[in-house]
FIDRENZA-246308 format. One record per atom (N, C-alpha, C): residue in one letter; x, y, z. Coordinates in pm, whole numbers, plus 50000, padded with zeros to 5 digits. Atoms other than C-alpha are relative to their C-alpha. Example, Ala and Ser with C-alpha at 12.3 -4.5 7.8 and 13.67 -1.06 7.14 Angstrom:
2
A500894988150000;A512304955050780;A500905012050000;S499184988149994;S513674989450714;S499235010950073;
***
This chain:
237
X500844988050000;X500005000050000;X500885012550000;X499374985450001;X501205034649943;X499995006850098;X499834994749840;X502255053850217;X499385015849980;X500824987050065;X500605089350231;X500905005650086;X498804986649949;X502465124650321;X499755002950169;X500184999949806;X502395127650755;X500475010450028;X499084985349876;X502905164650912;X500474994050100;X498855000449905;X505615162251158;X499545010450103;X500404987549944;X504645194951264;X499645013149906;X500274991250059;X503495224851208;X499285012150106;X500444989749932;X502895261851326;X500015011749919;X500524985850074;X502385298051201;X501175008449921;X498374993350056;X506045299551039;X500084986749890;X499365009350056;X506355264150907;X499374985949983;X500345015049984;X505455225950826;X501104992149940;X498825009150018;X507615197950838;X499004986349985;X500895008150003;X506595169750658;X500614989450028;X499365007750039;X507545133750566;X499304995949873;X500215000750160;X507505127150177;X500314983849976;X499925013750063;X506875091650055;X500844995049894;X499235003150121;X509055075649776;X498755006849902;X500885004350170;X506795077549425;X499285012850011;X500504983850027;X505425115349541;X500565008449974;X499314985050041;X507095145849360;X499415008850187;X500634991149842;X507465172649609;X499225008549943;X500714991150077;X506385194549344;X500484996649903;X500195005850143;X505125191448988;X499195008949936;X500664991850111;X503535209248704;X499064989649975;X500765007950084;X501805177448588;X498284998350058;X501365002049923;X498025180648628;X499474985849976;X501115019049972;X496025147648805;X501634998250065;X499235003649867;X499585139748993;X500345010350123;X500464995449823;X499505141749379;X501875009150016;X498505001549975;X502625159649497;X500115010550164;X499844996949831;X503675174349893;X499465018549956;X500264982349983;X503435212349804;X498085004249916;X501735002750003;X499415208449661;X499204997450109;X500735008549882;X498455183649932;X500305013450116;X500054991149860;X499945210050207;X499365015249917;X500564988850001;X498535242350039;X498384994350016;X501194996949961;X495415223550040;X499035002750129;X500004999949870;X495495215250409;X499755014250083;X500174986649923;X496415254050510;X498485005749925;X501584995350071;X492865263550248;X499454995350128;X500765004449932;X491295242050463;X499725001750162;X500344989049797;X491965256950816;X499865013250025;X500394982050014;X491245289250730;X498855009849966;X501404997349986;X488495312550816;X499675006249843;X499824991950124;X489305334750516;X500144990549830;X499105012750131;X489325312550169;X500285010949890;X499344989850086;X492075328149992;X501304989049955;X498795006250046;X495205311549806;X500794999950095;X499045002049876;X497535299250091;X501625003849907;X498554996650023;X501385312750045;X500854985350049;X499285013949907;X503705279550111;X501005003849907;X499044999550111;X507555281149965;X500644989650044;X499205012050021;X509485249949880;X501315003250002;X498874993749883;X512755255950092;X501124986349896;X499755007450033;X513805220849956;X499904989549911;X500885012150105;X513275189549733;X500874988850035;X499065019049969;X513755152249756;X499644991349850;X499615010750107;X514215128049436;X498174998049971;X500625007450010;X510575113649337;X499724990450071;X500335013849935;X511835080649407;X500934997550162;X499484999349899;X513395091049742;X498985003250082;X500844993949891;X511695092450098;X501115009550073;X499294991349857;X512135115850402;X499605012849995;X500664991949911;X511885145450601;X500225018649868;X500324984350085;X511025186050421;X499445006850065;X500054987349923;X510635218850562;X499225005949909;X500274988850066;X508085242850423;X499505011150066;X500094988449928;X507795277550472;X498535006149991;X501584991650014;X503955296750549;X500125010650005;X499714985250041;X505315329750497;X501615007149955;X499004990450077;X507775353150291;X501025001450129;X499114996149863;X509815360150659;X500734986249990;X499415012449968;X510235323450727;X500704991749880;X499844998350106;X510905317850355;X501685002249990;X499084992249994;X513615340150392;X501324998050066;X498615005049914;X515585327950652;X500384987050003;X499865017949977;X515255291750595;X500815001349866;X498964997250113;X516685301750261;X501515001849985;X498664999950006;X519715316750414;X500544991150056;X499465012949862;X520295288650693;X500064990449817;X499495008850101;X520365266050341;X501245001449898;X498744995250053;X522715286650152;X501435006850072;X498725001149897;X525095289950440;X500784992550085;X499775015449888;X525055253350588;X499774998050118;X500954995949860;X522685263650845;X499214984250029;X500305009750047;X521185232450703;X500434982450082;X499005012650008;X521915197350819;X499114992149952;X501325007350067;X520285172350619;X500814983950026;X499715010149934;X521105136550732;X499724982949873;X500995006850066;X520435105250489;X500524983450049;X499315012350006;X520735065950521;X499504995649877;X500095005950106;X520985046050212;X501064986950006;X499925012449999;X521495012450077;X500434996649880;X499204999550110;X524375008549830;X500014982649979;X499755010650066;X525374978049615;X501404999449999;X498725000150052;X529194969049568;X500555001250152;X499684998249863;X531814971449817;X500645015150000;X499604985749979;X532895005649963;X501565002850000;X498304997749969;X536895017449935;X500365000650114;X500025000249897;X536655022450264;X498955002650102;X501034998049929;X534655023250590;X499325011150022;X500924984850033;X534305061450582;X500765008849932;X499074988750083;X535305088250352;X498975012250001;X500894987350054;X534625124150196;X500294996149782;X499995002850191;X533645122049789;X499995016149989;X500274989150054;X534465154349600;X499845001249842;X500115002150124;X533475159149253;X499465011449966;X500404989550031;X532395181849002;X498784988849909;X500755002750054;X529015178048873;X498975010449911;X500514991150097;X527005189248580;X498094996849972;X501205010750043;X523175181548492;X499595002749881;X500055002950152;X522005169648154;X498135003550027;X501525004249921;X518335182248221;X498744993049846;X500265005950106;X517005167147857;X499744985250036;X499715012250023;X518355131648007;X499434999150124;X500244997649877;X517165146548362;X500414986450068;X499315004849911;X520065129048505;X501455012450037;X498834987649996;X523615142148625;X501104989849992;X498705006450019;X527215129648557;X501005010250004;X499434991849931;X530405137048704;X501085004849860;X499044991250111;X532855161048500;X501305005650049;X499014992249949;X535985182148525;X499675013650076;X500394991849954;X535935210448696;X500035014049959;X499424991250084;X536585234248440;X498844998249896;X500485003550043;X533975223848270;X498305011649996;X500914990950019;X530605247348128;X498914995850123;X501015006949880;X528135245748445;X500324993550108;X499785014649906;X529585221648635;X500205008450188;X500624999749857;X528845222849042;X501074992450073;X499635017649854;X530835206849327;X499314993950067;X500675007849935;X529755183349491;X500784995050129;X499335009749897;X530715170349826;X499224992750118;X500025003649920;X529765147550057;X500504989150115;X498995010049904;X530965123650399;X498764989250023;X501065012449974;X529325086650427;X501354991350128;X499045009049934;X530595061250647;X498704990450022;X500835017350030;X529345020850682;X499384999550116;X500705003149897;X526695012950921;X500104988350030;X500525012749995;X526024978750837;X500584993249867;X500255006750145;X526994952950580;X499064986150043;X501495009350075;X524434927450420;X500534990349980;X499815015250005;X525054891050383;X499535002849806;X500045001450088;X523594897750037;X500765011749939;X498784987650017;X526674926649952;X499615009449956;X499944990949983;X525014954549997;X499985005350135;X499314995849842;X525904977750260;X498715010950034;X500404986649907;X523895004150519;X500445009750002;X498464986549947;X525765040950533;X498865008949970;X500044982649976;X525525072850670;X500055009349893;X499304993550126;X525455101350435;X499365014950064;X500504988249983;X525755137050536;X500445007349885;X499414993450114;X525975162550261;X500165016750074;X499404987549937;X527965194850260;X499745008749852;X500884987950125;X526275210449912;X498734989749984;X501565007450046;X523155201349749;X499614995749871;X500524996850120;X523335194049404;X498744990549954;X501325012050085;X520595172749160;X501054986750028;X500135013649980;X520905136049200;X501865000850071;X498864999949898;X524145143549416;X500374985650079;X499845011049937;X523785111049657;X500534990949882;X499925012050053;X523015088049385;X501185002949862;X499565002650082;X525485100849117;X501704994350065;X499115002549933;X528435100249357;X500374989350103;X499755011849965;X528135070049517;X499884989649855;X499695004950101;X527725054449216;X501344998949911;X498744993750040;X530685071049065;X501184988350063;X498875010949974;X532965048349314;X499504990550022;X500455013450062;X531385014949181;X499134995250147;X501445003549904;X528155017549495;X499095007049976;X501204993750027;X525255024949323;X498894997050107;X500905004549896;X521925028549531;X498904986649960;X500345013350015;X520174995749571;X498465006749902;X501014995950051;X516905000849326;X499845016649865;X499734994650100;X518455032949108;X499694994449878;X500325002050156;X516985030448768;X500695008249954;X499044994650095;X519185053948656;X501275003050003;X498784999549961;X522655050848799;X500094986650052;X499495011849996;X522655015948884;X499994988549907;X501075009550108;X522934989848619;X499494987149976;X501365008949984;X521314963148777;X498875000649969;X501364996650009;X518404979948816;X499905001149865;X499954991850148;X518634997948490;X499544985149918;X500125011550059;X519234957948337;X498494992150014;X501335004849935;X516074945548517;X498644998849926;X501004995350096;X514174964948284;X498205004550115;X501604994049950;X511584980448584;X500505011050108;X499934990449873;X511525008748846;X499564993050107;X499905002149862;X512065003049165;X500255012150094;X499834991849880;X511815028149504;X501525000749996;X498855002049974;X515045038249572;X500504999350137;X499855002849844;X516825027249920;X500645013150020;X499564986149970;X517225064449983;X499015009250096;X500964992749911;X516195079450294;X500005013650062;X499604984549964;X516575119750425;X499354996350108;X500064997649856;X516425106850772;X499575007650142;X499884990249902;X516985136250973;X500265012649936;X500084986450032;X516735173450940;X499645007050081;X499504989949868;X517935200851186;X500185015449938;X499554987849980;X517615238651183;X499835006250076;X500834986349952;X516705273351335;X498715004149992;X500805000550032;X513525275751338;X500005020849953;X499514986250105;X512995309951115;X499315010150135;X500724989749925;X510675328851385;X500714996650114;X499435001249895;X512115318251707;X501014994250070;X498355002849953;X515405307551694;X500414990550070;X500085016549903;X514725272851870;X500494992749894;X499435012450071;X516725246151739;X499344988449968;X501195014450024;X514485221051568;X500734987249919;X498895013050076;X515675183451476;X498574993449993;X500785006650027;X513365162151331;X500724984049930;X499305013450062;X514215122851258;X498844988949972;X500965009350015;X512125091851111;X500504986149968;X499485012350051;X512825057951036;X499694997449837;X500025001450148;X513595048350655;X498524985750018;X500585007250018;X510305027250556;X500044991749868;X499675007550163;X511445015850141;X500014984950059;X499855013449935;X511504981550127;X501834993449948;X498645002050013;X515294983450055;X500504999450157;X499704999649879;X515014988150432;X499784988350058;X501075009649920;X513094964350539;X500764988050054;X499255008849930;X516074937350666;X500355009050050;X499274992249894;X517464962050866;X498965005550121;X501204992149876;X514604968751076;X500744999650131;X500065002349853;X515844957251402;X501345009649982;X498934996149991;X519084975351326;X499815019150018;X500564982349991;X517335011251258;X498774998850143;X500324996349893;X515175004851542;X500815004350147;X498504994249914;X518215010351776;X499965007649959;X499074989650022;X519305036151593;X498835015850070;X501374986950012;X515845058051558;X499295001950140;X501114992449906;X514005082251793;X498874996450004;X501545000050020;X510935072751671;X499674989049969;X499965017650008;X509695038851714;X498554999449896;
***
């Protein structure tokens, strides 16, 4: 069964959701469901006044990625959640579920990346190169799998498009279920969820300066042997 979108919270600055695999956060395409519709319809709906609700998309997660998103209910909060992202105010947290074995137990990946948005994928490049983005982020191994894929940490220190999955891929650990960077999947010939979860997510809250952390347990079913292992780990049973 499909999992549906769950406020986390929410108050007169902000909502924090959790985003299912297979829902855009946002989309142009009319007749699909996607997180920034479903929550403007929610604020319509608690309101004495019916007027077009203001909501700004602070963030985005993959399609076929779950986990946690911040949106803003006004131009102020907007504003500052904006700069806390473009200053590494940000911490965005993920676990995922690679294929292959890792070079080592923990590293930092740096790369330069470009996106092909025609092929709406991304691949890594020189750095000298028209467009091209750095990329960096630090993983390290949680868990390995009897069937050789592994568990890992993944914090990121920029944000680009398909960032996780092009750069783990890149050093021969694609994500388990990637249709488009792994070529298992890819070979398979079907889409699959991807074992990609945005965990945890920590800022400032934009109006009152309280430190907010929010965490969930990965539900994909790339997870789903590791249960007893993320129940240890997670806040939230």
């Amino acid at each position: 069964m499909r999992e549906k979108i769950e406020i986390l919270y929410e108050d007169e600055d902000i909502i924090v959701v959790y985003k299912p695999a297979k829902i855009a956060t946002q989309t142009g395409k009319i007749g699909e469901k996607d997180v920034e519709s479903f929550l403007k319809n929610h604020i319509y709906k608690q309101r004495k006044v019916r007027q077009a609700p203001y909501l700004a998309v602070i963030h985005r997660l993959d399609q076929p990625v779950e986990g946690v998103l911040v949106f803003a209910k006004n131009k102020s909060a907007a504003k500052e959640l904006n700069r806390q992202l473009q200053t590494k105010g940000f911490g965005k947290e993920y676990k995922a579920v690679v294929c292959g074995e890792l070079p080592k137990e923990k590293g930092r990946l740096r790369d330069y990346i470009v996106k092909d948005p025609q092929a709406n994928r991304a691949f890594i490049c020189e750095k000298n190169r028209d467009k091209a983005k750095e990329a960096v982020l630090y993983y390290d191994l949680l868990e390995k799998r009897k069937d050789g894929t592994n568990l890992v940490h993944i914090c990121l220190e920029t944000g680009r498009f398909h960032q996780i999955r092009i750069q783990m891929a890149n050093i021969g650990c694609p994500l388990l279920g990637d249709a488009k960077y792994n070529p298992m999947t890819e070979s398979s010939g079907r889409w699959e969820q991807i074992a990609l979860c945005a965990y945890k997510l920590k800022f400032e809250h934009p109006g009152t300066g309280k430190w907010m952390e929010f965490e969930i347990r990965p539900r994909g079913e790339g997870f789903k042997v590791l249960e007893s292992r993320l129940d240890k780990e997670s806040k939230i049973p």
